[in-house]
C-alpha positions as CSV (number, residue, x, y, z in Angstrom):
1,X,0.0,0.0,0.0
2,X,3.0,2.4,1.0
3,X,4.9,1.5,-2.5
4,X,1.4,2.5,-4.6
5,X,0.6,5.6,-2.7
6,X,4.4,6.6,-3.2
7,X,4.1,5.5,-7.1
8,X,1.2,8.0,-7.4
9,X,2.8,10.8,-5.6
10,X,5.7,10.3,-8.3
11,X,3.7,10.1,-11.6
12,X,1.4,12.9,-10.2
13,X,3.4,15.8,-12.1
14,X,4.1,13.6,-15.2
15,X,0.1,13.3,-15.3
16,X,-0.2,17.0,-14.9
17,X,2.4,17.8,-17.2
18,X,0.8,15.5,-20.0
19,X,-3.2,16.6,-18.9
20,X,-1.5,19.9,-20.0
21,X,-0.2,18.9,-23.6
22,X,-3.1,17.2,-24.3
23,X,-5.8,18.7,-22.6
24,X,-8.8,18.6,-24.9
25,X,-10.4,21.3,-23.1
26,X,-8.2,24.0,-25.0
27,X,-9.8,25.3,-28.3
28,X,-8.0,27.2,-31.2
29,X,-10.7,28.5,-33.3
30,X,-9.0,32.3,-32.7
31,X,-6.1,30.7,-33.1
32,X,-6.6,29.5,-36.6
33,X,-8.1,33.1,-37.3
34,X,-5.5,34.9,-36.2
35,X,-3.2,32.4,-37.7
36,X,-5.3,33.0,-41.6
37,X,-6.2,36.6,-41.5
38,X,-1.8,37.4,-40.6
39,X,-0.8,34.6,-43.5
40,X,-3.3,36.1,-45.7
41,X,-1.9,39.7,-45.4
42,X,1.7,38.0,-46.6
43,X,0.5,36.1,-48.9
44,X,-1.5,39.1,-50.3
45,X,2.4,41.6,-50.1
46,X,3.6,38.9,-51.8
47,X,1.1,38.7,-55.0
48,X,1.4,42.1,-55.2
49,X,5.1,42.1,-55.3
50,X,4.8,39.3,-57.9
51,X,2.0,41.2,-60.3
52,X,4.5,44.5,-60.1
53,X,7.9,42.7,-60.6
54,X,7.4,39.4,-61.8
55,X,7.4,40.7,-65.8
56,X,10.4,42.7,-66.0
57,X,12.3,40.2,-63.9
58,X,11.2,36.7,-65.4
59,X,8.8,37.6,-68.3
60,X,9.4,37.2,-72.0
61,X,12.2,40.2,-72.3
62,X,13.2,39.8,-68.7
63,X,16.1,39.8,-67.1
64,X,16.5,36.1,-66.5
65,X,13.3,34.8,-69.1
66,X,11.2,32.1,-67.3
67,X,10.8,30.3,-70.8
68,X,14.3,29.7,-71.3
69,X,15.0,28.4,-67.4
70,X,12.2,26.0,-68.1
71,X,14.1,25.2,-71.4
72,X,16.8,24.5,-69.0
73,X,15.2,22.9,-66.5
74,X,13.4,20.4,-68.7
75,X,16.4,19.6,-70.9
76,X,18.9,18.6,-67.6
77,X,15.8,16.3,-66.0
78,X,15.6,14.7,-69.5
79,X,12.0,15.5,-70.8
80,X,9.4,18.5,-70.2
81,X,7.3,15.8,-68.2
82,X,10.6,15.4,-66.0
83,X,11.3,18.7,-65.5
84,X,7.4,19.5,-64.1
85,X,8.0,17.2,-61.8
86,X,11.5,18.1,-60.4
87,X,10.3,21.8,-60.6
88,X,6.1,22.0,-59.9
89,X,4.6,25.5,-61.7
90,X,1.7,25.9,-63.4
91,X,3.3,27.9,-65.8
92,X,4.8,24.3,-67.3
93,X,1.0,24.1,-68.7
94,X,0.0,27.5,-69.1
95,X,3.0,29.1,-70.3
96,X,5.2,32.0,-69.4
97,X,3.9,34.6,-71.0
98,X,3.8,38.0,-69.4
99,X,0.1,37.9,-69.7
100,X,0.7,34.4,-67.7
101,X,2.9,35.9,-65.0
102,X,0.6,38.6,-64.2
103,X,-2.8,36.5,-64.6
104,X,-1.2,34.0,-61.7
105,X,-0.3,37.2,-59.5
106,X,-3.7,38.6,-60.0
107,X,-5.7,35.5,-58.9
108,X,-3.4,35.2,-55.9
109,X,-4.4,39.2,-55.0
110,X,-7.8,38.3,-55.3
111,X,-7.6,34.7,-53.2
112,X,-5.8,36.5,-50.6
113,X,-8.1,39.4,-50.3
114,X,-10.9,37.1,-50.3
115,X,-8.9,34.9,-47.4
116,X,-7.7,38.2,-45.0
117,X,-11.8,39.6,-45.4
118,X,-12.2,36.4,-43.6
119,X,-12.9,33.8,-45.9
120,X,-11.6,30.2,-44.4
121,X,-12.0,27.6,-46.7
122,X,-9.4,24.9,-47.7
123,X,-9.3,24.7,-51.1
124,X,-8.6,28.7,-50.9
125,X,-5.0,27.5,-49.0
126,X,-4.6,25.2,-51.5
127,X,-4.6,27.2,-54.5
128,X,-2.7,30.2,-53.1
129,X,-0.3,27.8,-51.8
130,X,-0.3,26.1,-55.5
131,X,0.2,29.5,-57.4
132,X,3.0,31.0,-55.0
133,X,4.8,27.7,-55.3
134,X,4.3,28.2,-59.5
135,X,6.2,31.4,-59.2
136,X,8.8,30.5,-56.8
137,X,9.7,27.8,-58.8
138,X,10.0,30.1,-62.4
139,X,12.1,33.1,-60.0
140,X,15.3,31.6,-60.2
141,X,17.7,33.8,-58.1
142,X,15.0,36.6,-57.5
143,X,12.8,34.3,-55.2
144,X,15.6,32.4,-53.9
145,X,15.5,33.6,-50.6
146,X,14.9,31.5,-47.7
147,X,11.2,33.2,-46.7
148,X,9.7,32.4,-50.1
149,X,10.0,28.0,-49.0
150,X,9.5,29.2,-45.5
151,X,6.2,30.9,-47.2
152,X,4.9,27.7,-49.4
153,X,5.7,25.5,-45.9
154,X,3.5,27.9,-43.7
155,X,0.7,28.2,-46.8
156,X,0.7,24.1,-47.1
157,X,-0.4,23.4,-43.3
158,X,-2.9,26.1,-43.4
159,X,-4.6,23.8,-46.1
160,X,-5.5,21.4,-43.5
161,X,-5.8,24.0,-40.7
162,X,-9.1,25.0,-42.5
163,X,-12.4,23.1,-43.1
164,X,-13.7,22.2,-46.4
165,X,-17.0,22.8,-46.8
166,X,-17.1,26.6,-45.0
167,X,-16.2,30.2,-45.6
168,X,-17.3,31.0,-42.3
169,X,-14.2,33.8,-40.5
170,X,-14.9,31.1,-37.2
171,X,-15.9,28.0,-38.5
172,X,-18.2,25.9,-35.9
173,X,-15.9,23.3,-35.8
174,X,-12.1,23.9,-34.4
175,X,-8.8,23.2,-36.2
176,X,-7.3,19.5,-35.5
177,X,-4.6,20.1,-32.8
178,X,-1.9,18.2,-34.6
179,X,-2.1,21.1,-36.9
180,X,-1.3,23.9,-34.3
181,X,1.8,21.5,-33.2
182,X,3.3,21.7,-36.7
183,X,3.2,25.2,-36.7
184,X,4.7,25.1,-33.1
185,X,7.3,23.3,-34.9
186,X,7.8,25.4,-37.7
187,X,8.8,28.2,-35.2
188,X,10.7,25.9,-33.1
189,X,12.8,25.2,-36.5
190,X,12.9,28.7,-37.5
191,X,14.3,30.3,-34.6
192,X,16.8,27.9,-33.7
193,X,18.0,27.4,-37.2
194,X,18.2,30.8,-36.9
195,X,20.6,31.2,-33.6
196,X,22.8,27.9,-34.4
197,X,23.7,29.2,-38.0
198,X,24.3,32.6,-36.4
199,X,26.5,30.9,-33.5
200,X,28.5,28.6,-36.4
201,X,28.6,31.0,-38.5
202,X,30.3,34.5,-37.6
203,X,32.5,35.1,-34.8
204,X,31.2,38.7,-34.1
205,X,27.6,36.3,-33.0
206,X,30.0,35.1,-30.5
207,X,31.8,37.9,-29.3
208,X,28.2,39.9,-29.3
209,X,29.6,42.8,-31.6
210,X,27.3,41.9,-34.9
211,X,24.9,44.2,-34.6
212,X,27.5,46.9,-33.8
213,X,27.8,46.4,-38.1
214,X,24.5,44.6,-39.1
215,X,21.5,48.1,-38.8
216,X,24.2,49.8,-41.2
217,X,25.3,46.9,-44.0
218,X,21.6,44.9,-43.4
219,X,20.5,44.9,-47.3
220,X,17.7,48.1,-47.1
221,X,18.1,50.0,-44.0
222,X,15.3,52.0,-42.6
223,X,15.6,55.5,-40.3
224,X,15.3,53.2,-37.5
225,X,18.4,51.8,-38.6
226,X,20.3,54.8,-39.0
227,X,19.2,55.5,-35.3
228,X,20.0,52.0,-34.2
229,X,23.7,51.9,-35.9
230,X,24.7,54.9,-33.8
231,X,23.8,53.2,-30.4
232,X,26.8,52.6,-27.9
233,X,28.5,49.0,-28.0
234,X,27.0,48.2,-25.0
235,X,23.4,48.3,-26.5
236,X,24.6,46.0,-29.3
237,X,26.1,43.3,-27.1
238,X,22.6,43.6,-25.1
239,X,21.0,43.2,-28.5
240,X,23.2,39.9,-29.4
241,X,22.3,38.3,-26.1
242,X,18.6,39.1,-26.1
243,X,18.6,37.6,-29.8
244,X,20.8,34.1,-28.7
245,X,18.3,33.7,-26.0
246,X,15.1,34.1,-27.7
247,X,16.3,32.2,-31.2
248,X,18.1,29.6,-28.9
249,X,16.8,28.8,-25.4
250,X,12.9,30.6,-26.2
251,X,12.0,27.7,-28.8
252,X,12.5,25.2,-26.2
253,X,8.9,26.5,-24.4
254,X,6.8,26.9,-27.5
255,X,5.6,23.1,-27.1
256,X,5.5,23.3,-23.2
257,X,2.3,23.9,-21.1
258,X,0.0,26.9,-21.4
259,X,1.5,29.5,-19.0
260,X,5.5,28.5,-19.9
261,X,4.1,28.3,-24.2
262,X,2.3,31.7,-24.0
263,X,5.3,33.1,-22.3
264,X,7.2,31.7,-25.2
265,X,4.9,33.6,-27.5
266,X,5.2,36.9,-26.4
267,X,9.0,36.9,-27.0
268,X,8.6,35.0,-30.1
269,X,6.2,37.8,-31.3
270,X,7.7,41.0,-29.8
271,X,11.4,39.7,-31.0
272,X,9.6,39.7,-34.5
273,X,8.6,43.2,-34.5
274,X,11.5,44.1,-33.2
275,X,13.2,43.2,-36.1
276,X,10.6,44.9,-38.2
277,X,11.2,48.0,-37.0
278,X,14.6,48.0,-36.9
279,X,15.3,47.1,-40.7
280,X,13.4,46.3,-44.0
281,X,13.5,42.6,-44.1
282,X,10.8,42.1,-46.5
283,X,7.8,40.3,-45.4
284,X,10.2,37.5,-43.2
285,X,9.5,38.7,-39.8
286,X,5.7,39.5,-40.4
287,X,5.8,35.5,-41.9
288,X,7.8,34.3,-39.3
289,X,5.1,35.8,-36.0
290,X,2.6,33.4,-38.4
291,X,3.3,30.2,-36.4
292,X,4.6,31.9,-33.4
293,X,0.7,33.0,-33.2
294,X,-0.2,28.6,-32.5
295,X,1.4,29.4,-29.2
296,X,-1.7,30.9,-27.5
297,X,-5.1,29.3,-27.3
298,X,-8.6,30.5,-27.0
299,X,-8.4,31.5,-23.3
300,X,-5.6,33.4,-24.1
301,X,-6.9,35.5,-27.1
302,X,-10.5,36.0,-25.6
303,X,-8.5,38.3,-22.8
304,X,-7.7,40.6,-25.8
305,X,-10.0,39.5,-28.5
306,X,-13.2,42.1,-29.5
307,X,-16.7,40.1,-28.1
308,X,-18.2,40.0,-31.3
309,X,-15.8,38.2,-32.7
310,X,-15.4,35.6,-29.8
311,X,-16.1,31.9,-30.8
312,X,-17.7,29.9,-27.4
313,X,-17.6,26.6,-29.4
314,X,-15.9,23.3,-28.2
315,X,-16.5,21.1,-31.3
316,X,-13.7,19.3,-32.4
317,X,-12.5,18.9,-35.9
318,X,-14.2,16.3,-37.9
319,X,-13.0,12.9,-37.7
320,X,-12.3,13.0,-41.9
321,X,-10.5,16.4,-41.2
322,X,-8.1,14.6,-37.9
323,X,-7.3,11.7,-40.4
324,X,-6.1,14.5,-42.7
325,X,-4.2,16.3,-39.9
326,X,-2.7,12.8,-39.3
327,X,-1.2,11.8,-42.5
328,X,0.1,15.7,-42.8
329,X,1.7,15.2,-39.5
330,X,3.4,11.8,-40.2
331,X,4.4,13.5,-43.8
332,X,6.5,16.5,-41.7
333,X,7.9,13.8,-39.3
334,X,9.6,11.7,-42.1
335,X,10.5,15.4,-44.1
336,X,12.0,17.1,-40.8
337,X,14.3,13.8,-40.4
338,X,17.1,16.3,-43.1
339,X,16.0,19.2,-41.2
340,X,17.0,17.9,-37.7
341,X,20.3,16.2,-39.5
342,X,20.7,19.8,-40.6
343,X,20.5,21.6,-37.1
344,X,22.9,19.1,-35.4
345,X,25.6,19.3,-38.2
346,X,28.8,21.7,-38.3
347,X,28.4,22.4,-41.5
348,X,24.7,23.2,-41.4
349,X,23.2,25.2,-44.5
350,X,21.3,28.4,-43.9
351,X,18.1,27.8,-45.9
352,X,17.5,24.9,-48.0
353,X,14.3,22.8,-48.5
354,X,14.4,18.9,-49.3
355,X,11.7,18.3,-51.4
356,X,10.1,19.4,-54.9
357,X,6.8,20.9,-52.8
358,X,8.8,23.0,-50.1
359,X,6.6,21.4,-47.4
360,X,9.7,21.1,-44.9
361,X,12.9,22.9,-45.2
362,X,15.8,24.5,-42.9
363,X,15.8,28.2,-42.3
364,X,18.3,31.0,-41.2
365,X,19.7,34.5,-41.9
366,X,22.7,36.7,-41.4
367,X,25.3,33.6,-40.6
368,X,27.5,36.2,-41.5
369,X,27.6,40.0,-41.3
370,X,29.2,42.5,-43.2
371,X,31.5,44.9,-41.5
372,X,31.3,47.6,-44.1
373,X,28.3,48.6,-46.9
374,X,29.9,48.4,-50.3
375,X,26.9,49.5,-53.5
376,X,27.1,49.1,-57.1
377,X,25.5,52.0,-58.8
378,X,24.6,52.3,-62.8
379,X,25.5,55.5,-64.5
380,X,24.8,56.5,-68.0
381,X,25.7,59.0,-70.2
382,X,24.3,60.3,-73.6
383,X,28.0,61.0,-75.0
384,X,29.3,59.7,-78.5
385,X,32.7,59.6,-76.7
386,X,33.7,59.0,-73.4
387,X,36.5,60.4,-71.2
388,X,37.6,61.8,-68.1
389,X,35.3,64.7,-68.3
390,X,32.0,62.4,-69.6
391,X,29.3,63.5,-67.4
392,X,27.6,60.1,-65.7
393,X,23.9,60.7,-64.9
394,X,23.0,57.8,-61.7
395,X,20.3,55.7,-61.9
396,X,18.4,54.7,-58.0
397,X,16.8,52.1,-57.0
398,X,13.5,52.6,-55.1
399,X,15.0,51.9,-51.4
400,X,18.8,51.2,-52.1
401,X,21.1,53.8,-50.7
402,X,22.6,56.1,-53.7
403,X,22.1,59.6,-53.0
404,X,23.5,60.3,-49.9
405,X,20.7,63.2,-49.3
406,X,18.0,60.7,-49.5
407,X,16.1,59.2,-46.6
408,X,16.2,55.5,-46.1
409,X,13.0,54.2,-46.6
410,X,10.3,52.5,-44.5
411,X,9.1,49.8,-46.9
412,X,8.6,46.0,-44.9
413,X,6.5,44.0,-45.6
414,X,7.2,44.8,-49.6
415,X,9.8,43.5,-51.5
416,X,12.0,45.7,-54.0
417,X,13.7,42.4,-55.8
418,X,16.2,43.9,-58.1
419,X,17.2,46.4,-54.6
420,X,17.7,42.9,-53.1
421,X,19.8,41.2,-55.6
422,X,22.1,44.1,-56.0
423,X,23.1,43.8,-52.4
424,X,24.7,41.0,-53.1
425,X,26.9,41.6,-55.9
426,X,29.7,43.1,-54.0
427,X,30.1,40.0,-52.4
428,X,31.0,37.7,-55.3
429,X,32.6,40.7,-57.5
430,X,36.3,40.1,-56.5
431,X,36.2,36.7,-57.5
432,X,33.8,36.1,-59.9
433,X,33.5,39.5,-61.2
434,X,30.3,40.9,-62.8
435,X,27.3,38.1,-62.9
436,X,25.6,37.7,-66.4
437,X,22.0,38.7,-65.4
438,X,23.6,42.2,-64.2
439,X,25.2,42.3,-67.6
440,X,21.9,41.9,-69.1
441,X,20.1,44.2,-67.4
442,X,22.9,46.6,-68.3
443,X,21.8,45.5,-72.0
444,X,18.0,46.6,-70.9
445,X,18.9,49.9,-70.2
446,X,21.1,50.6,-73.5
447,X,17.8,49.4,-75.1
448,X,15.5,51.8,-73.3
449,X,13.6,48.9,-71.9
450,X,10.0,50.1,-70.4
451,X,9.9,46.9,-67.8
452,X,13.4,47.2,-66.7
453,X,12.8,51.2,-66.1
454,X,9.9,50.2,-63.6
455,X,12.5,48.8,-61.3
456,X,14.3,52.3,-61.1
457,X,13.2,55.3,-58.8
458,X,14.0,57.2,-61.5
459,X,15.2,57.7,-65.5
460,X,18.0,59.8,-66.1
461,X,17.2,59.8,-69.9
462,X,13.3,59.6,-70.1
463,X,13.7,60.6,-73.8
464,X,16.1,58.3,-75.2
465,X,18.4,55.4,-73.9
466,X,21.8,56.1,-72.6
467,X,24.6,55.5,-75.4
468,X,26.9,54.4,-72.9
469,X,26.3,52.4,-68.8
470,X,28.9,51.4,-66.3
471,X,29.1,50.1,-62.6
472,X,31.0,51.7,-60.2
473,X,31.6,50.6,-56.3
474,X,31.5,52.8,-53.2
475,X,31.7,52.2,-49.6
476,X,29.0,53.9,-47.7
477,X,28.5,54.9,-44.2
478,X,25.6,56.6,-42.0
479,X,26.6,60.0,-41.2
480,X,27.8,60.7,-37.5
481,X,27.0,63.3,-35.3
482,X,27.9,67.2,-37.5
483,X,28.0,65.3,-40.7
484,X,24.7,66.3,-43.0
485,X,22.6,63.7,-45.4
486,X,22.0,60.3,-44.2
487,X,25.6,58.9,-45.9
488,X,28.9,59.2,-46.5
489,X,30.4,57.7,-49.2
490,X,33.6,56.9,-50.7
491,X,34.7,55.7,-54.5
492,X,36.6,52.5,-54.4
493,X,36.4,51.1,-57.9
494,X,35.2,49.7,-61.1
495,X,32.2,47.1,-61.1
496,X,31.6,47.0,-64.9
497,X,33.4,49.0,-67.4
498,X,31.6,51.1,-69.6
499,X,29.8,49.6,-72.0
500,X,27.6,50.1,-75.2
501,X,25.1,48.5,-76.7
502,X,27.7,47.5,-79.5
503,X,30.4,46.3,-77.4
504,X,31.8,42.5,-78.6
505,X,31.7,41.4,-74.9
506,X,28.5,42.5,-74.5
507,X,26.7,40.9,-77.4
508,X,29.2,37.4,-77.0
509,X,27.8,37.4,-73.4
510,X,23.9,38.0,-75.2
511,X,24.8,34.8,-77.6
512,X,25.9,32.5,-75.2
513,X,22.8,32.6,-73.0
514,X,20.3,32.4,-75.9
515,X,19.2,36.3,-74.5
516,X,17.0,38.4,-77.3
């Protein structure tokens, strides 16, 4: 009698513990809207970005042509068949004609409208989830960041967060709970994929200097920024440490009981904005507060929640929509077997997903940090000859720095692409120098190209195309206290010489990639 009353006295906090996980009591149906209405906004950024940029980048006289990578594509798998498969997009069927690009943007503006006005449907998730997937996969390096996978991973389990048969904003039956877990475990992926490829990665994560460097060479800084980057070293270490803990020992509570998971959720979510203040990340920190949101329950939003759009139901899921929730779940358990091989290696990549769908994949950002902000700007001139007195009009980009006068902008959640991709050509310049699609869009320009000209902030020759373009390099800095403008820059070299649109390198480079 002694042994079982101790034996009960022992298990009595593993019961409570698992009572806890599993306690059916707890509803999400706020959840889930909170959940949709946030991942509808993104998705709806993100059409928008698409139907503005997605022509001039990828369309028939793009920079880098959807046709021809699908050419590509289809010609290494073996067959066209082949390729759809290795690569899923619509556009294998329907083309990739501009009219194409934009019709597929336009339907996701209108799907996620219809979702964030409170529509909650399945079949909604699915296709938005099957047209963003279409246009990663026809982006090439312009949607290759690490938040366009994590975007088709979040979209794919709010299919089966949502009921079938319903548009209903709160649907009368709740969300199957296996659902909220994977996105507690998308987070839990996130964050510390995050903080262990920041930890491997650069020593200045270690010696908490980073962000000493990171609000001034981040890839479009904000005013916040400039503020930020002037903050004493003390601040920045304090920023270093608050980030390790919350992408490294915070992730550990988001599957732990309520009180310990909602705590969890509050830094999850106030890190986030955080980082949305502080810097122009496109719509990655808005995406990544998503599945930070599964953290709280019902009894946790109703404390904050308006009373009209409270949802008193206890119905569970449906047992057709469980079984769906299962197979899902047993799906991400056999895809995160990589992931978690990923997080525990030394030599873990930063964002990668393993399969054709981008349902599971490995996340990160900023594994290394630049210590000073080097820019490639475009200049043109009208001149039949050039030398050392040629006058060289600039051409800006909507939120890159260039004129040191201008304000930084405040754009997040939107997502200048071509400002993006230009960060990241000093980087590979002294060894590989200038990359082929820059070269090309250097061809645009000689041509007078309307698409390419709607990536610009402005056009130094509105009335005819430049005769001659070049790329030149400077180091920038944020001014310091007496120093007027927002930047100080310095000339450091050469990115592309000038060229014109009959230069032999030029139209050798044009051949070769099969470029009109």
């Amino acid at each position: 009698m002694q042994d079982d009353a101790l034996s009960a006295i022992l298990a009595t906090p593993e019961r409570r513990l698992l009572a806890q996980l599993f306690d059916r009591s707890v509803t999400y149906n706020l959840t889930r809207f909170a959940i949709l209405r946030l991942l509808a906004f993104v998705y709806l950024v993100a059409f928008t970005v698409a139907y503005t940029q997605l022509v001039p980048l990828v369309g028939e006289r793009g920079v880098l042509p959807a046709d021809q990578y699908l050419h590509r594509v289809a010609f290494y798998e073996g067959s066209r068949s082949a390729g759809a498969w290795s690569s899923p997009s619509l556009f294998w069927w329907i083309g990739t004609s501009d009219a194409a690009l934009r019709g597929v943007s336009l339907a996701g503006i209108v799907l996620s409208a219809s979702a964030l006005l409170g529509a909650t449907n399945a079949l909604i998730q699915l296709a938005m989830w099957a047209l963003y997937l279409s246009i990663v996969h026809v982006g090439q390096l312009f949607y290759g960041y690490g938040w366009e996978a994590q975007l088709c991973e979040t979209g794919f389990l709010a299919v089966v967060l949502c009921p079938l048969t319903t548009l209903r904003p709160l649907p009368a039956r709740g969300p199957p709970v296996v659902v909220i877990w994977l996105f507690r475990w998308l987070i839990v992926r996130v964050m510390l994929g995050a903080g262990l490829v920041k930890l491997r990665g650069d020593p200045c994560w270690r010696d908490l200097t980073c962000l000493a460097y990171h609000y001034e060479t981040q890839p479009i800084p904000s005013p916040i920024s400039a503020m930020l980057s002037r903050a004493p070293l003390w601040f920045h270490q304090l920023g270093v440490a608050t980030n390790h803990f919350v992408e490294l020992a915070v992730p550990f509570f988001v599957q732990a009981p309520r009180r310990s998971r909602h705590v969890a959720g509050v830094f999850l979510v106030a890190f986030q904005v955080f980082l949305i203040v502080s810097g122009n990340l496109s719509f990655l920190n808005w995406l990544t507060i998503v599945p930070a949101l599964a953290c709280f329950d019902d009894r946790a939003w109703s404390r904050v929640w308006p009373r009209r759009l409270r949802c008193a139901t206890t119905a569970r899921a449906s047992d057709a929509h469980r079984r769906a929730s299962y197979v899902l779940g047993f799906v991400v358990c056999l895809l995160s077997i990589n992931v978690v091989s990923n997080l525990l290696s030394p030599n873990q990549a930063m964002n990668r997903t393993y399969d054709r769908f981008e349902l599971v994949g490995t996340y990160g950002a900023f594994g290394v940090v630049s210590r000073e902000r080097f820019e490639i700007i475009l200049e043109g001139t009208d001149a039949e000859a050039i030398d050392e007195q040629t006058e060289w009009r600039e051409y800006e980009l909507p939120c890159k720095p260039g004129d040191v006068a201008r304000r930084p902008c405040v754009l997040t959640p939107f997502h200048h692409r071509l400002d993006w991709q230009m960060w990241f050509l000093p980087f590979t310049a002294e060894r590989f120098g200038p990359e082929e699609w820059f070269v090309h869009l250097v061809s645009m320009i000689l041509d007078g190209d309307q698409g390419v000209k709607s990536l610009f902030a402005n056009d130094p020759f509105p009335n005819h195309p430049p005769r001659w373009v070049r790329a030149e390099t400077y180091r920038y800095r944020f001014t310091r206290s007496g120093e007027t403008g927002w930047w100080v820059r310095e000339h450091t070299g050469q990115y592309l010489r000038p060229m014109r649109r009959d230069d032999p390198d030029l139209i050798e480079i044009m051949r070769e990639q099969g470029w009109k």
